[in-house]
N, C-alpha and C positions, 0 to 999 in steps of 0.2 A: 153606206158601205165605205169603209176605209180604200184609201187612193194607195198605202202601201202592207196592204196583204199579202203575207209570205208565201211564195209559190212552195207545197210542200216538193221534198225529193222522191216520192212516190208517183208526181201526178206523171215524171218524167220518164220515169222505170216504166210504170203502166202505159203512158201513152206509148212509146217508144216499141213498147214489146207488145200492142194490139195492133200499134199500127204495121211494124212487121206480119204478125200474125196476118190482120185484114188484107198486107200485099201477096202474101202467098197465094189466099181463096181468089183475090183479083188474078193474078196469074191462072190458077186453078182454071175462073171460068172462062178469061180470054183464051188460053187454046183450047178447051173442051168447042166455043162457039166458034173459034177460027179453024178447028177440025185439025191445028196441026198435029201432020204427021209425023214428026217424031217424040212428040208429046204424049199422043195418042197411042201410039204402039206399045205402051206398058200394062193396056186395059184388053180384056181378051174381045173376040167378034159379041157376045150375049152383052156385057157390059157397055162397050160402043153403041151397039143397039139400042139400052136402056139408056143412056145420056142423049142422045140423038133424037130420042122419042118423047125427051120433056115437052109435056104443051106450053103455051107463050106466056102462060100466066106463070106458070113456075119458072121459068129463065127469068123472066122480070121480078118475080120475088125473089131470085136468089142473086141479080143484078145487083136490087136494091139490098141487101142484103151483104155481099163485098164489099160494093165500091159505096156505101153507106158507114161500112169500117173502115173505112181507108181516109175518106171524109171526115171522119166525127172522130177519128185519132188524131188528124193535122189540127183540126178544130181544137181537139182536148189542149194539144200543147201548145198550141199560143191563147191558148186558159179563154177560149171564149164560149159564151152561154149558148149557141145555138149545137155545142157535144150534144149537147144532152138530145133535143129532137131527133136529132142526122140519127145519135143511136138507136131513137127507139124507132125508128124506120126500120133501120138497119134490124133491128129486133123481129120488126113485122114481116120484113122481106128474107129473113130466117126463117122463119114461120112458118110463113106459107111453103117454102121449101119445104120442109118441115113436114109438115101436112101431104104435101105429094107423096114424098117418098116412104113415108112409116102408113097413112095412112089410104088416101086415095088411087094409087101406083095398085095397076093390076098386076105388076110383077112385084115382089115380094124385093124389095131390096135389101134383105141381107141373104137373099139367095144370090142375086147377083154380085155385092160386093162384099159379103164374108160379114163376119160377125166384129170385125175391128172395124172394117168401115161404118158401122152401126152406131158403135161405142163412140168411135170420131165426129160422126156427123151428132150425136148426143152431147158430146162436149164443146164444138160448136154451137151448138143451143143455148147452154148453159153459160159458155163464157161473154154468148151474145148479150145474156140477162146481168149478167156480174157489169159487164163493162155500163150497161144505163145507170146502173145502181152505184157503181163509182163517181162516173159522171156529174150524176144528181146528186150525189153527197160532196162534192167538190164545189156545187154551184153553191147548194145549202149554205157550206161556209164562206161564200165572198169568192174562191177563187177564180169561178168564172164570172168573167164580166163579158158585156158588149163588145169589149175590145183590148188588146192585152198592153199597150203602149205607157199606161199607165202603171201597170202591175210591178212591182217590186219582185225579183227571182234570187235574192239573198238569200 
């Protein structure tokens, strides 16, 4: 692997705007778990109730899952190869979120949060898979390495 591999000006656009992206859902899940209330006040008493009533395996899947993007963006942009894992954590801990809420959720989540909330948490899904697939086509060509100190950002 070359010691001066051009960092493209994509890897910075994309990290830059998952890693915003991933601070939001981190915000998302820190007040949803800290209950605060004036965060919380936007969601009706039926919705409260369905957030509140996640079992610990889905909080921990969608833990891993934020703060897994939030990680593997810092990671993307100082170009280093362990993006690519943290993402697909981060992918699995979508997932199982995932799987709660469309699947296993005795309550019908888009009865409770509408049919955009549906579409949202589907495109969080999807952006979760785009972002490995970046990732790994990054590492592919050299740009991620063990460590970014050496990398050329010309």
């Amino acid at each position: 692997m070359s010691d001066h591999i051009k960092t493209p000006w994509h890897l910075w656009v994309t990290g830059g705007l998952y890693l915003l992206w991933s601070a939001m859902g981190a915000l998302d899940y820190t007040m949803t778990q800290m209950r605060n209330e004036a965060y919380m006040s936007q969601f009706t008493p039926d919705q409260l109730k369905y957030f509140y009533g996640f079992p610990v395996w889905m909080v921990a899947g969608w833990a891993i899952g934020v703060w897994g993007g939030v990680i593997g963006s810092v990671l993307l942009l100082l170009r280093h190869r362990l993006a690519v894992p943290v993402f697909w954590l981060a992918l699995i801990g979508t997932g199982v979120g995932a799987l709660h809420m469309f699947i296993l959720s005795e309550t019908s989540f888009t009865d409770i949060a509408g049919p955009f909330e549906f579409v949202f948490s589907l495109v969080i899904l999807v952006l979760s898979g785009l972002i490995v697939w970046y990732a790994h086509r990054m590492q592919v060509r050299g740009v991620l390495g063990s460590s970014s100190h050496h990398r050329s950002t010309e």
